[in-house]
N, CA and C atoms as an extended XYZ file, in Angstrom:
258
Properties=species:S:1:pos:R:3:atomname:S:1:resname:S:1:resid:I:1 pbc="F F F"
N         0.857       -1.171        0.000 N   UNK     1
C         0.000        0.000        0.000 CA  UNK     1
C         0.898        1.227        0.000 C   UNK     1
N         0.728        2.132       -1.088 N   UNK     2
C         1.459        3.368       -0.979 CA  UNK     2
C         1.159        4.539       -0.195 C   UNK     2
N        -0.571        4.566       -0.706 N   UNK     3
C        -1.332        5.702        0.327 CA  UNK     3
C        -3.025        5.172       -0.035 C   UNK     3
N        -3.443        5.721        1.567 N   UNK     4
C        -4.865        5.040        1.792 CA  UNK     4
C        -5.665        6.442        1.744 C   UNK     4
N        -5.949        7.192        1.640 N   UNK     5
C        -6.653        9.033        1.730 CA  UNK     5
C        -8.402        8.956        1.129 C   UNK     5
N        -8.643        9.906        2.629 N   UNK     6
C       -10.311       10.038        2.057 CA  UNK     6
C       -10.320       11.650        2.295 C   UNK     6
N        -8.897       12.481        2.149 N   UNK     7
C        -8.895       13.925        1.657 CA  UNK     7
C        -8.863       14.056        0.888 C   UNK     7
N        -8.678       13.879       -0.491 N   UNK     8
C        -8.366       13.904       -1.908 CA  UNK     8
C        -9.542       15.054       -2.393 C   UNK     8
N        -9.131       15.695       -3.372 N   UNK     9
C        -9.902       16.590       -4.045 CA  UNK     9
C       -11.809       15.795       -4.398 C   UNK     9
N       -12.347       16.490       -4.262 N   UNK    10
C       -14.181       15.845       -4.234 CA  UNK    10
C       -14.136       14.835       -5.664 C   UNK    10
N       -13.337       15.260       -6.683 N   UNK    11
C       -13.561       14.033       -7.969 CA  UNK    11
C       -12.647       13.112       -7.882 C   UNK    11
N       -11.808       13.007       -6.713 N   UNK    12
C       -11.396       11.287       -6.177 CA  UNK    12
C       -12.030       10.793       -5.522 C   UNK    12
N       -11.935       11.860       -4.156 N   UNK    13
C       -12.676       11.802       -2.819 CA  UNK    13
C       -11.799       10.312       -2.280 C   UNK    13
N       -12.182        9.478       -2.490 N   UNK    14
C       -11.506        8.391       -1.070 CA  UNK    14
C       -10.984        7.333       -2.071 C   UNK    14
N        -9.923        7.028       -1.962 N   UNK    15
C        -8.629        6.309       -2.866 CA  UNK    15
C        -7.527        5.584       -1.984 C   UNK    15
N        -7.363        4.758       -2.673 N   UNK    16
C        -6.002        3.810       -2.468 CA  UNK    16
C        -4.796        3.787       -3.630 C   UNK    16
N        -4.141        3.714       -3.235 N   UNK    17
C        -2.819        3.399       -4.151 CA  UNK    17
C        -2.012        2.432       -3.896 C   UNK    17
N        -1.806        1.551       -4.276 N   UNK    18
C        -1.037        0.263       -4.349 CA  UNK    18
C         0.117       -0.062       -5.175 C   UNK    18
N         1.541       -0.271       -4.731 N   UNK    19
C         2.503       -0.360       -5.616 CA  UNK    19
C         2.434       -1.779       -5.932 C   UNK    19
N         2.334       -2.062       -7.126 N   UNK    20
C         2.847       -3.273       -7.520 CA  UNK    20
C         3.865       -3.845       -8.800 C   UNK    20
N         4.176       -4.715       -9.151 N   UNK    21
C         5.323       -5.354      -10.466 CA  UNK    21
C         4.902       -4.212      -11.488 C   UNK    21
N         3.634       -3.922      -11.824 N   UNK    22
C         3.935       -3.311      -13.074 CA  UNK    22
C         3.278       -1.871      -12.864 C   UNK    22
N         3.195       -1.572      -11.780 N   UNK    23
C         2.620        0.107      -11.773 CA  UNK    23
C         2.037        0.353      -10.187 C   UNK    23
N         1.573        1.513      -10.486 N   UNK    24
C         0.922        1.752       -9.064 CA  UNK    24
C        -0.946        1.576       -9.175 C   UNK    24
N        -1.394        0.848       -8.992 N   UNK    25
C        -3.249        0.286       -9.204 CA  UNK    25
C        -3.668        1.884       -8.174 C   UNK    25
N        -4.696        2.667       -9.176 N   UNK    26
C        -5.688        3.517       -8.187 CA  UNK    26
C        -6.976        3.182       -8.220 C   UNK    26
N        -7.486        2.788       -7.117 N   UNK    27
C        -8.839        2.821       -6.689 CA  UNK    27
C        -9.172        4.167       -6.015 C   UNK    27
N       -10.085        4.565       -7.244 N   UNK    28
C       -11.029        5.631       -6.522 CA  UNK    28
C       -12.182        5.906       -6.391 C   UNK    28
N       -12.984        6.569       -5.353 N   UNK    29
C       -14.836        6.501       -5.241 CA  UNK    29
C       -14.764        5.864       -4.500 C   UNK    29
N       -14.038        5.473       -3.194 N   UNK    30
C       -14.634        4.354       -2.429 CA  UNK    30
C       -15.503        5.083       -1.287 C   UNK    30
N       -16.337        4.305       -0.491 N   UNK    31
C       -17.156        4.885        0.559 CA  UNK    31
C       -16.157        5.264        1.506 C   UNK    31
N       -16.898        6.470        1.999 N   UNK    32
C       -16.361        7.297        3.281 CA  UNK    32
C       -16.251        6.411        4.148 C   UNK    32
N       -15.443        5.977        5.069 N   UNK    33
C       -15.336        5.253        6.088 CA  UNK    33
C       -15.076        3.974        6.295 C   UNK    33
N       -14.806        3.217        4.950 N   UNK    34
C       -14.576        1.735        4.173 CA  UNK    34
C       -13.086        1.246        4.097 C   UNK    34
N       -11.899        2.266        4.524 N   UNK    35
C       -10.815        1.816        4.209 CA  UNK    35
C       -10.283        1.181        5.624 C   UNK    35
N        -9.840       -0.082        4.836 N   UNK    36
C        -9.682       -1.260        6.069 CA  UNK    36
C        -7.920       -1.141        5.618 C   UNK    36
N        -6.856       -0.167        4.867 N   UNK    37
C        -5.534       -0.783        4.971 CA  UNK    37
C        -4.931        1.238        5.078 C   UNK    37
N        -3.627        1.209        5.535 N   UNK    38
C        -3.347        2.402        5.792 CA  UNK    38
C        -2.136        2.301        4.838 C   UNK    38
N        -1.347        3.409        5.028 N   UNK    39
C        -0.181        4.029        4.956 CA  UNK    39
C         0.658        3.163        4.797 C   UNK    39
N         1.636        2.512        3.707 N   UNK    40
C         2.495        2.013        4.142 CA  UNK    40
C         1.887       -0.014        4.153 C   UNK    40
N         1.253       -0.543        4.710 N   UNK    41
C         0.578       -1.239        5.066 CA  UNK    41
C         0.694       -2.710        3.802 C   UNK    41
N         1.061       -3.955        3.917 N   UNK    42
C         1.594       -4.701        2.780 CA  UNK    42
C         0.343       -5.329        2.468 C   UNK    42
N        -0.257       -5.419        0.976 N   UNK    43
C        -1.854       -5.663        0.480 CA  UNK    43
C        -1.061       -6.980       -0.022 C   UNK    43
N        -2.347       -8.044       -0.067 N   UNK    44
C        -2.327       -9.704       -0.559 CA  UNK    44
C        -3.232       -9.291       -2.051 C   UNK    44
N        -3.192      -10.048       -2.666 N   UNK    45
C        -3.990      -10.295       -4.244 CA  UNK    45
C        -5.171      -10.510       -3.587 C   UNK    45
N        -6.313      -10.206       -3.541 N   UNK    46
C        -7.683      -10.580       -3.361 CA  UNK    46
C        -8.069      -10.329       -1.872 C   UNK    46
N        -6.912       -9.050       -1.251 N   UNK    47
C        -7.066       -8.612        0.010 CA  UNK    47
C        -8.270       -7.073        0.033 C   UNK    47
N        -9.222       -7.276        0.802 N   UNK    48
C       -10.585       -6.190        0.705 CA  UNK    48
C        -9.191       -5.462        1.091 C   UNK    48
N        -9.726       -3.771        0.372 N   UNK    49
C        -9.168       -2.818        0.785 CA  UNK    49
C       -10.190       -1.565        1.319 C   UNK    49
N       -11.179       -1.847        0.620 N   UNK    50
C       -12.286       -0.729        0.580 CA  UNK    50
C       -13.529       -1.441        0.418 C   UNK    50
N       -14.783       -0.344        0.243 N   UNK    51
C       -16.077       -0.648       -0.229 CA  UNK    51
C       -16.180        0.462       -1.348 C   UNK    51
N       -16.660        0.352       -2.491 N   UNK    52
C       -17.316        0.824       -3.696 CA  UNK    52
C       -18.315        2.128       -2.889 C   UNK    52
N       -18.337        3.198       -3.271 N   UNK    53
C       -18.485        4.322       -3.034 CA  UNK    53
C       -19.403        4.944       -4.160 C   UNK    53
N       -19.485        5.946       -3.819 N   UNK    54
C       -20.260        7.358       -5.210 CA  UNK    54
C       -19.797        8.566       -4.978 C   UNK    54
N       -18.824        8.817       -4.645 N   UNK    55
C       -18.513       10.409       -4.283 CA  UNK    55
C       -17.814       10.945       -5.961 C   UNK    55
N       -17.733       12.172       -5.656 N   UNK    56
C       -17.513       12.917       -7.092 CA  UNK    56
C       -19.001       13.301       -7.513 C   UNK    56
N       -19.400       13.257       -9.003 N   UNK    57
C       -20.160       13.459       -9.737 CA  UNK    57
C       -20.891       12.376      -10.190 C   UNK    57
N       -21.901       11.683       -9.053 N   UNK    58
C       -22.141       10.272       -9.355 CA  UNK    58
C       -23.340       10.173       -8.017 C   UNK    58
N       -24.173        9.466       -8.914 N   UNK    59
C       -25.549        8.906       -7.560 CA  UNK    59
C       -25.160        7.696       -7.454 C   UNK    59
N       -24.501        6.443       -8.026 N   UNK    60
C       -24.401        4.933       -7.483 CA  UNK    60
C       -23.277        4.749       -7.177 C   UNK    60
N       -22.867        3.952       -6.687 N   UNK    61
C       -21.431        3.041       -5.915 CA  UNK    61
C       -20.655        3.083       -7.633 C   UNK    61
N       -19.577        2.940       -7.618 N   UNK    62
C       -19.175        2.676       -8.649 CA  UNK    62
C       -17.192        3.016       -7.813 C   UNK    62
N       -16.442        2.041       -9.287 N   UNK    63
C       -14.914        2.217       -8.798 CA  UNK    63
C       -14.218        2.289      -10.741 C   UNK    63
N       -13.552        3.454       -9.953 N   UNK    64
C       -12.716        4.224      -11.328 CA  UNK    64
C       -11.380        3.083      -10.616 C   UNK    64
N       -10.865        2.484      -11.401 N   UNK    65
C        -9.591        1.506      -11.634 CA  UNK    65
C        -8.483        1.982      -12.459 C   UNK    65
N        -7.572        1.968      -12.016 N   UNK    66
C        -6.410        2.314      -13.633 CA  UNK    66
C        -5.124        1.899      -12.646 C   UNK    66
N        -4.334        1.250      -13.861 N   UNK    67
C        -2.795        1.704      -13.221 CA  UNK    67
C        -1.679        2.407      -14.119 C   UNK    67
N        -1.100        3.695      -12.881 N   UNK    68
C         0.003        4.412      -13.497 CA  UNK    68
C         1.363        4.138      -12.846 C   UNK    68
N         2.181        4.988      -13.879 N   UNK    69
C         3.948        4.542      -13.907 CA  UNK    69
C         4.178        5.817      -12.563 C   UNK    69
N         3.430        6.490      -12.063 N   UNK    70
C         3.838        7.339      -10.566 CA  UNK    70
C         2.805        7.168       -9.726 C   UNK    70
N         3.092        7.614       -8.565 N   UNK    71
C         1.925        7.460       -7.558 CA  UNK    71
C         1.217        8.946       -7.229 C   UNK    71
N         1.716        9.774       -8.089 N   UNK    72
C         0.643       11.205       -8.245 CA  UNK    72
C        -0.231       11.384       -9.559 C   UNK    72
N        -1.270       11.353       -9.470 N   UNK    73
C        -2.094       10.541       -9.952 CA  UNK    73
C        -2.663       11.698      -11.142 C   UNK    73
N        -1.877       12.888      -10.622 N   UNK    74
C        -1.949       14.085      -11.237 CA  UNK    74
C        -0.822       14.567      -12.881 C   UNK    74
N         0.218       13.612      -12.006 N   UNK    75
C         1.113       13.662      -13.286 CA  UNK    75
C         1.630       12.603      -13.918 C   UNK    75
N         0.897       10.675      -13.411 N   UNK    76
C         1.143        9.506      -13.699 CA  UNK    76
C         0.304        9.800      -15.294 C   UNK    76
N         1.005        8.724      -15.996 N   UNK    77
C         0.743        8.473      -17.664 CA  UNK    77
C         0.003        6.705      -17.065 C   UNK    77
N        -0.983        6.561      -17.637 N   UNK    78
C        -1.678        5.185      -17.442 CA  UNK    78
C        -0.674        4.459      -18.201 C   UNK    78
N        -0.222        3.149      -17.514 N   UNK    79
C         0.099        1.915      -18.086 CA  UNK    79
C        -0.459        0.637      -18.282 C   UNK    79
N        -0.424        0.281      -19.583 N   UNK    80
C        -1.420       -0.595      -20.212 CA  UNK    80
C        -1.222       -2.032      -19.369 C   UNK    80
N        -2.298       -2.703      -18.980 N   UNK    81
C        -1.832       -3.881      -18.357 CA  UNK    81
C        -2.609       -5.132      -18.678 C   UNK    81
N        -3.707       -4.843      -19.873 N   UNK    82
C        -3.796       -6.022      -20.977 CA  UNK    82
C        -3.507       -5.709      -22.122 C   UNK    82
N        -1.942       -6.362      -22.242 N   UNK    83
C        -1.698       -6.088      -23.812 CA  UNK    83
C        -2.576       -6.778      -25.061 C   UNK    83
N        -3.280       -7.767      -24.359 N   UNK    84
C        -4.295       -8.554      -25.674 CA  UNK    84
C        -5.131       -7.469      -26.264 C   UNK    84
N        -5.073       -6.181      -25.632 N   UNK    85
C        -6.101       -5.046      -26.213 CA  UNK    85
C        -5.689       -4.239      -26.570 C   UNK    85
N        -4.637       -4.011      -27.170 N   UNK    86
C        -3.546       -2.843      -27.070 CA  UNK    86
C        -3.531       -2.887      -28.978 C   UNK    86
């Protein structure tokens, strides 16, 4: 786990960041009060991190997914991680 934050600007609002082999994974939109891993903190493959949220510009639960080559999410370039679609 890189960073766990439910300060993030209102069109993240509550996010995780996860370093892994080929990038950093962002989960964002999760529910206020749902984050079960912190700061720092070592995540398993199929380890809950959160609950599915709606914050931003959105009435249902929903999770924005991507992974980038930095962990600022402001100046990361997305890296492709099914090349069968590429």
């Amino acid at each position: 786990m890189v960073a766990a934050r439910d300060d993030w600007p209102d069109r993240l609002r509550i996010n995780a960041l996860i370093q892994g082999d080929v990038g950093v994974a962002l989960y964002a939109h999760l529910r206020e009060g749902s984050l079960l891993v912190r700061d720092g903190q070592a995540v398993d493959a199929g380890e809950r991190i959160a609950s599915a949220g709606n914050s931003g510009n959105s009435t249902m639960p929903h999770l924005h997914f991507h992974v980038m080559d930095r962990t600022d999410p402001w100046e990361a370039d997305v890296t492709p991680i099914f090349r069968s679609y590429l």
